[in-house]
PQR file of N, CA, C, O and H, with PARSE charges and radii, in Angstrom:
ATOM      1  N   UNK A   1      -3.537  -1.378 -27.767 -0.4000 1.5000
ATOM      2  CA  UNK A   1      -3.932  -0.414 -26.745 -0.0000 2.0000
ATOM      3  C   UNK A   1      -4.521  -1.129 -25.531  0.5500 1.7000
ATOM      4  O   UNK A   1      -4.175  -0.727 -24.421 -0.5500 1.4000
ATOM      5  N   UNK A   2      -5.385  -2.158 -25.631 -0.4000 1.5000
ATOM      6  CA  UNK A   2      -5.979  -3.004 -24.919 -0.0000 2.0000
ATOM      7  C   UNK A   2      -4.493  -3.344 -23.434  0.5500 1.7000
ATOM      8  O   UNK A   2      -4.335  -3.077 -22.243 -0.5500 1.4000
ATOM      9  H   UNK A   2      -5.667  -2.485 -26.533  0.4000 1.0000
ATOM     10  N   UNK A   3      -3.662  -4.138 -24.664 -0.4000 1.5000
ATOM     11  CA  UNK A   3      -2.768  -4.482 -23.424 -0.0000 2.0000
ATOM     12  C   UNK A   3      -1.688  -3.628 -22.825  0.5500 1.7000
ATOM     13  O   UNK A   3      -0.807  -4.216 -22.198 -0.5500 1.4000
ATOM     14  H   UNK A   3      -3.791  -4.355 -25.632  0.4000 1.0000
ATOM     15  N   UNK A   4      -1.634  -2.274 -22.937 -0.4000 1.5000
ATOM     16  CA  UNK A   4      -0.862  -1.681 -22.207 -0.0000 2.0000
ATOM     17  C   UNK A   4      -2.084  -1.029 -21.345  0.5500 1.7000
ATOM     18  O   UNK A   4      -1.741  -0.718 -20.204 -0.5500 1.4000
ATOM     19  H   UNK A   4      -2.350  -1.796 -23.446  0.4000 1.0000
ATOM     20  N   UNK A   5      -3.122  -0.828 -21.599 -0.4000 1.5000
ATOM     21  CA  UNK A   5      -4.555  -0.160 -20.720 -0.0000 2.0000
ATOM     22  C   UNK A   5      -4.026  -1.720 -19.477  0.5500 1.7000
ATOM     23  O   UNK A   5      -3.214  -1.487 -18.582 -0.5500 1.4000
ATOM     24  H   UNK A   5      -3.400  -1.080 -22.526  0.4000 1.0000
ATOM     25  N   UNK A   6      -4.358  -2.522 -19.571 -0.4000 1.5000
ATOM     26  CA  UNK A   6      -4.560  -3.610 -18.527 -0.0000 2.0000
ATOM     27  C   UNK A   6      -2.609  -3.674 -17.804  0.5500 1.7000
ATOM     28  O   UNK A   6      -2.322  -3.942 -16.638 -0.5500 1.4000
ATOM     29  H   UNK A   6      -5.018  -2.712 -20.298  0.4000 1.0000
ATOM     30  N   UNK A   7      -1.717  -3.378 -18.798 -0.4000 1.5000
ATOM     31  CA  UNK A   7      -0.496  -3.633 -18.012 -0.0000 2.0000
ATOM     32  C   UNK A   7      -0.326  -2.536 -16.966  0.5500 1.7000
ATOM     33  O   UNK A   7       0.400  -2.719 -15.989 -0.5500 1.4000
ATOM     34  H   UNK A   7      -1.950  -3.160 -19.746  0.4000 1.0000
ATOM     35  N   UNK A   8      -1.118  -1.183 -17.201 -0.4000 1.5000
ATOM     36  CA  UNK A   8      -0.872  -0.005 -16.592 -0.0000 2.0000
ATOM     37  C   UNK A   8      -1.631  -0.165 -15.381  0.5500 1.7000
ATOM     38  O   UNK A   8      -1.277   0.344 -14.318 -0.5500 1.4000
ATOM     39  H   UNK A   8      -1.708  -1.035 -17.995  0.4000 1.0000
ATOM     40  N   UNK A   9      -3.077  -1.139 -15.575 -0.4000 1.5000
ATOM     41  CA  UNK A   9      -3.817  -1.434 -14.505 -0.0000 2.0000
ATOM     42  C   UNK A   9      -3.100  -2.566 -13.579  0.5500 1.7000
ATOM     43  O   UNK A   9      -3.203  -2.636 -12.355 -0.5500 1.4000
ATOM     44  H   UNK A   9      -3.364  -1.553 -16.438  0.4000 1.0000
ATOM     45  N   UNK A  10      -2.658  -3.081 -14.076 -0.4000 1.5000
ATOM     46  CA  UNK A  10      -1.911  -4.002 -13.571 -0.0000 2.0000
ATOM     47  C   UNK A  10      -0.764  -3.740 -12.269  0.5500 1.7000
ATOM     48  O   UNK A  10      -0.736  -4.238 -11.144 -0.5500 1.4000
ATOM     49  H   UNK A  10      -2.574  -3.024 -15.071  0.4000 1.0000
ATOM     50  N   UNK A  11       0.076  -2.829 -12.878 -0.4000 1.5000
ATOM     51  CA  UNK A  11       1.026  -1.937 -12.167 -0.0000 2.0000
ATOM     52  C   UNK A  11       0.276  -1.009 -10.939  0.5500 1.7000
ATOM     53  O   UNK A  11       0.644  -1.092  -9.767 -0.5500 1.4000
ATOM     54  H   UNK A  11       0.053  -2.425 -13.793  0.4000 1.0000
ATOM     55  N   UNK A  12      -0.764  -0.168 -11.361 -0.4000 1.5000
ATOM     56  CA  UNK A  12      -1.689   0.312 -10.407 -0.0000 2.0000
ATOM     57  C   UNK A  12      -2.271  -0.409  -9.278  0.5500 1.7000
ATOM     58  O   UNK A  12      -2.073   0.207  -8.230 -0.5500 1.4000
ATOM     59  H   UNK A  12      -1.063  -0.101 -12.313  0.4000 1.0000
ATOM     60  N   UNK A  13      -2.814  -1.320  -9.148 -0.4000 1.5000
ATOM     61  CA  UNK A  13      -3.416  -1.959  -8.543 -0.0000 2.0000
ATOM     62  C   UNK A  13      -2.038  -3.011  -7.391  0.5500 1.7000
ATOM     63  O   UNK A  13      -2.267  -3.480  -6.276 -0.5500 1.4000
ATOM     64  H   UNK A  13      -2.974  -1.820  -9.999  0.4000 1.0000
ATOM     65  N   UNK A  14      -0.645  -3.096  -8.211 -0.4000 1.5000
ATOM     66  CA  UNK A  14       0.042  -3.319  -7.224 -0.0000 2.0000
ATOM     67  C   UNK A  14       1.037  -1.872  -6.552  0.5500 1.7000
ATOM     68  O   UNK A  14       1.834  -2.064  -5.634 -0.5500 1.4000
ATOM     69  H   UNK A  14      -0.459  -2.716  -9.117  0.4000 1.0000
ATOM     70  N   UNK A  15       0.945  -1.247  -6.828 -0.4000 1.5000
ATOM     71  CA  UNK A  15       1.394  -0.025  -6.001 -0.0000 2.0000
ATOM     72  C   UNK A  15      -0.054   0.192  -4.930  0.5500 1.7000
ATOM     73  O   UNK A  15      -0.005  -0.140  -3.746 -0.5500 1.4000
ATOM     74  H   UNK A  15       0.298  -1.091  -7.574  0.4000 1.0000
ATOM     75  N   UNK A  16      -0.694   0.502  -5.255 -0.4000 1.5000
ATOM     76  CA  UNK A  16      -2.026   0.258  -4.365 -0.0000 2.0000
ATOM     77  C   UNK A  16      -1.882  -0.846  -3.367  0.5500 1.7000
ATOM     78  O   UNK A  16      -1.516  -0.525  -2.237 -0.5500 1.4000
ATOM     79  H   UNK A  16      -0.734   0.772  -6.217  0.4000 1.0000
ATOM     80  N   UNK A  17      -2.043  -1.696  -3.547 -0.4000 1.5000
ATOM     81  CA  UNK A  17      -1.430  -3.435  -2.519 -0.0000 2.0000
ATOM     82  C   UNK A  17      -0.270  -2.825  -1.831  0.5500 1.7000
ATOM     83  O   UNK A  17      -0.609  -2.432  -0.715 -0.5500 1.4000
ATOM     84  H   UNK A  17      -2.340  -1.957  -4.466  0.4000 1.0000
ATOM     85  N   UNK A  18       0.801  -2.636  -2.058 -0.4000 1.5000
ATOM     86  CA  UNK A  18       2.510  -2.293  -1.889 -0.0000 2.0000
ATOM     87  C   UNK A  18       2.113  -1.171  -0.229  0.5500 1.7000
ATOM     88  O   UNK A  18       2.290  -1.323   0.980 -0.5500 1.4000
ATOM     89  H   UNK A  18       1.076  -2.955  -2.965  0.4000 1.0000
ATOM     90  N   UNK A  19       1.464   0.005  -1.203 -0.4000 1.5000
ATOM     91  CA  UNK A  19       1.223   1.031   0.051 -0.0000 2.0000
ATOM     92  C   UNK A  19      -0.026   0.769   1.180  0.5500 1.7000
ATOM     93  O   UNK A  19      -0.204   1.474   2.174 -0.5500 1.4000
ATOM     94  H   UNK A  19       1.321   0.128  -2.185  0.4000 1.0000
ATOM     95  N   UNK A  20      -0.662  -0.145   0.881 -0.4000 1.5000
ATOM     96  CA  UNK A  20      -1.864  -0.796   2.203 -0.0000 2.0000
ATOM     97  C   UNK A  20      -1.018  -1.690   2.858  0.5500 1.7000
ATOM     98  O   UNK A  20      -1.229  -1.790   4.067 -0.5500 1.4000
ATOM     99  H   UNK A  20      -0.518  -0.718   0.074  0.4000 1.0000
ATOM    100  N   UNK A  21      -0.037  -2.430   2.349 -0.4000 1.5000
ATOM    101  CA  UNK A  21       1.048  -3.594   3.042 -0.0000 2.0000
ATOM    102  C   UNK A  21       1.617  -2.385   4.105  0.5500 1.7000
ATOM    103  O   UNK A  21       1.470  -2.581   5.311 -0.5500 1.4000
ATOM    104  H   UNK A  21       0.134  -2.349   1.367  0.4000 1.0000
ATOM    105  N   UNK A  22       2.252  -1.166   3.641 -0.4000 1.5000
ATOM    106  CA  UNK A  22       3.126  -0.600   4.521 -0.0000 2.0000
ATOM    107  C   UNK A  22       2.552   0.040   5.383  0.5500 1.7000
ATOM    108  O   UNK A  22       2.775  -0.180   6.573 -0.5500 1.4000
ATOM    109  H   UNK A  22       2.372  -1.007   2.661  0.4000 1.0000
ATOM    110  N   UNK A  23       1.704   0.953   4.981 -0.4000 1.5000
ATOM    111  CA  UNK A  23       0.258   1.473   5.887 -0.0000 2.0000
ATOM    112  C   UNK A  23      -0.118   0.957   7.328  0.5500 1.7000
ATOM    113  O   UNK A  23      -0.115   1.499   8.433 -0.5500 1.4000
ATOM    114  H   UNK A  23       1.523   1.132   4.014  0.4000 1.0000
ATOM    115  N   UNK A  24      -0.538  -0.679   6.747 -0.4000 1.5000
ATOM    116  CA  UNK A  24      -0.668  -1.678   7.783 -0.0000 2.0000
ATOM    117  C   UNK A  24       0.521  -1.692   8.995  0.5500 1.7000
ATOM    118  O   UNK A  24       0.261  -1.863  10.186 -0.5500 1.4000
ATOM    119  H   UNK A  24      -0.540  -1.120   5.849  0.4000 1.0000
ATOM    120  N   UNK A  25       1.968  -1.461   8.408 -0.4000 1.5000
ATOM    121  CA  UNK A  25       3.353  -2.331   9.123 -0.0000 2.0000
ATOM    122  C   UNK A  25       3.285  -0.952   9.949  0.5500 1.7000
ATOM    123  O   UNK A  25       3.269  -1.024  11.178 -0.5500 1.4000
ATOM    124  H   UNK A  25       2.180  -1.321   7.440  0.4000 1.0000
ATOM    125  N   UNK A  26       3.251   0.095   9.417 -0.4000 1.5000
ATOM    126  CA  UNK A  26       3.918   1.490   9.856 -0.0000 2.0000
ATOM    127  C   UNK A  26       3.083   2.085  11.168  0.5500 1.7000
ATOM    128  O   UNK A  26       3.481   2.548  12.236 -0.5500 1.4000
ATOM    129  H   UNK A  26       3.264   0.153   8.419  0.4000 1.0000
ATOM    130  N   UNK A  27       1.408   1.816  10.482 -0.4000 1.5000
ATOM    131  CA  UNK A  27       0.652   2.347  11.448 -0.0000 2.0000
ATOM    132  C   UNK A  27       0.367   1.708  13.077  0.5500 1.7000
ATOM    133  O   UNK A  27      -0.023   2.216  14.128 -0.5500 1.4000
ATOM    134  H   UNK A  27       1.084   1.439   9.614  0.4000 1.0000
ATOM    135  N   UNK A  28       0.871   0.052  12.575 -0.4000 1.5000
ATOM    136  CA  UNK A  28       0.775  -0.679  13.990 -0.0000 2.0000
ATOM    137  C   UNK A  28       1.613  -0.414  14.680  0.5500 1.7000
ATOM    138  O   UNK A  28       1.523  -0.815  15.840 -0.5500 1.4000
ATOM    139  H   UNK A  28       1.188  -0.361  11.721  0.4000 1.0000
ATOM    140  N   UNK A  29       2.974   0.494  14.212 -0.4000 1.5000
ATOM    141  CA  UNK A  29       4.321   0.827  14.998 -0.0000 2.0000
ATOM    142  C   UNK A  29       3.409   2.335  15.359  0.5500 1.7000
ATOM    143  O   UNK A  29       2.823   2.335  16.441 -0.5500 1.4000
ATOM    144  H   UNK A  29       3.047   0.820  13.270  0.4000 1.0000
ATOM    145  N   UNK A  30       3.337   3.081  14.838 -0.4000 1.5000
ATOM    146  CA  UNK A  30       2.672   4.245  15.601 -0.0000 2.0000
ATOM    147  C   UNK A  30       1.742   4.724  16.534  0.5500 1.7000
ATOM    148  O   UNK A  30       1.717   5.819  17.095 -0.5500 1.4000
ATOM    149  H   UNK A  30       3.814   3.081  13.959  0.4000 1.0000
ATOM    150  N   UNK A  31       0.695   3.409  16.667 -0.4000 1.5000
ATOM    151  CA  UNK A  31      -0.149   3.324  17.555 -0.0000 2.0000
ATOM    152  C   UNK A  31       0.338   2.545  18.771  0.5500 1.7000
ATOM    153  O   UNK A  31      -0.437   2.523  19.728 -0.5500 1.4000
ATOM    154  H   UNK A  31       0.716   2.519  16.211  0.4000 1.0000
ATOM    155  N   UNK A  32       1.579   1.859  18.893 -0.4000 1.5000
ATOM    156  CA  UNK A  32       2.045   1.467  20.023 -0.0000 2.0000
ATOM    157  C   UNK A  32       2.790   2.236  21.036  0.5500 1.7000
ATOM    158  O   UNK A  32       2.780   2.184  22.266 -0.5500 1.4000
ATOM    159  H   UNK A  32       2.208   1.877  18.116  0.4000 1.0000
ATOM    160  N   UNK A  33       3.787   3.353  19.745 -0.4000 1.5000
ATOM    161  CA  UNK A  33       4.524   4.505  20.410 -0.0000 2.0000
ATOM    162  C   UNK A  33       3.252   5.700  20.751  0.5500 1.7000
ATOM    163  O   UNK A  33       3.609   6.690  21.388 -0.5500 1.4000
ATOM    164  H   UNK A  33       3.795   3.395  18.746  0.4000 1.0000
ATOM    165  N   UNK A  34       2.030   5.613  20.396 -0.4000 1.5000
ATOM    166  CA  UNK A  34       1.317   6.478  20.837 -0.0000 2.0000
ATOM    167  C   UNK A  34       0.662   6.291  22.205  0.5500 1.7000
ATOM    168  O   UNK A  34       0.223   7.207  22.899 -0.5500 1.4000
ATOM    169  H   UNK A  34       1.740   4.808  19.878  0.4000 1.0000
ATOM    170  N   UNK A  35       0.648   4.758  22.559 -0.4000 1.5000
ATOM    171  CA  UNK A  35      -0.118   4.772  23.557 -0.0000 2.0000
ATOM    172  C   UNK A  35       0.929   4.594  24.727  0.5500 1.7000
ATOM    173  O   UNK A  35       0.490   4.498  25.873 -0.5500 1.4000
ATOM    174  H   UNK A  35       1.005   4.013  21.995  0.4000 1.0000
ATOM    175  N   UNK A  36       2.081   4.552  24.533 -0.4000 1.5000
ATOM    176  CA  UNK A  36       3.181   4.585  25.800 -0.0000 2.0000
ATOM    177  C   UNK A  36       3.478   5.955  25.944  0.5500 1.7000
ATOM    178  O   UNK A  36       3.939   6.231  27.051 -0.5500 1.4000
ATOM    179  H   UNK A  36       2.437   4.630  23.602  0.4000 1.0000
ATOM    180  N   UNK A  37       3.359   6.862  25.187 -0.4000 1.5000
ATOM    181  CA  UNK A  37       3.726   7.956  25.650 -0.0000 2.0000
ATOM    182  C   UNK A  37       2.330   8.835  25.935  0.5500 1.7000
ATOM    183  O   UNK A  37       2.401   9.972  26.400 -0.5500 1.4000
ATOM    184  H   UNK A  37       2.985   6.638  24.288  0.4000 1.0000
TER
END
């Protein structure tokens, strides 16, 4: 039980990482088209 508790955390914690990576890429494109228009 131990190691599927930590593989599940494991997986969590990179979907978490994954969506702050895109967050980061997406939001710097939106704040550029926000301030030209």
């Amino acid at each position: 039980m131990g190691k599927f508790f930590k593989g599940c955390l494991t997986v969590f914690v990179a979907f978490i990482a994954l969506g702050v990576i895109v967050a980061l890429f997406t939001g710097g494109g939106e704040d550029d088209v926000a301030s030209d228009t």
